[in-house]
Structures are given as C-alpha cells and as structure tokens.
C-alpha positions, 0 to 999 in steps of 0.5 A: 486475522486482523480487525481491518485489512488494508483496503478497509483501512486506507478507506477508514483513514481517508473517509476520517482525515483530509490528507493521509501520508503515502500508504504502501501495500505489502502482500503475500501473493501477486494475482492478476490486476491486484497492484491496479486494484490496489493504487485505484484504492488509494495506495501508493505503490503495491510490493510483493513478499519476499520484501528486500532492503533494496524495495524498501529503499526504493519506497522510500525514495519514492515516498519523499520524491 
C-alpha cells in the first residue's frame, strides 16, 4: 500500500504550490458518485481500469485543450 492515495496527494500538492498540473485519476473500480467525488477533489478527469491507448489519448488531448 501506498504512504498516500490519490486524494491525499492532490490535497498535499495544492495545500504546498500555488498552481498544480492537470491530475487524472485512475482507479481499479467504479462505484456510484466516485468520479463526482473525485473532480470535487480537484482531479481533472477520473478513468477507470481496464485503461486503453484510446483513453490515454483522450486525456491527453483534454489535458493540453
């Protein structure tokens, strides 16, 4: 297990820097409201395991849009 999960790092990252770079979360399972809890939190966009070529394409794009 990591030190720090995901939420607590982009906490950490925000709390410590004025600006951060696009963060993308990327999770083992889907449950309910997770994607909504996760952009509330300050990612930019939530993928879901199995992660294809095609979805990192899309981030990236999104990413530099």
């Amino acid at each position: 297990m990591p030190i720090m999960n995901g939420s607590k790092t982009i906490e950490t990252l925000k709390a410590t820097f004025n600006a951060i770079p696009p963060i993308v979360a990327l999770t083992a399972e889907e449950w309910g409201d997770d994607k909504a809890d996760l952009i509330s939190q300050g990612f930019m966009e939530v993928y879901h395991k199995p992660f294809s070529l095609k979805m990192c394409d899309d981030m990236i794009a999104k990413c530099f849009s």
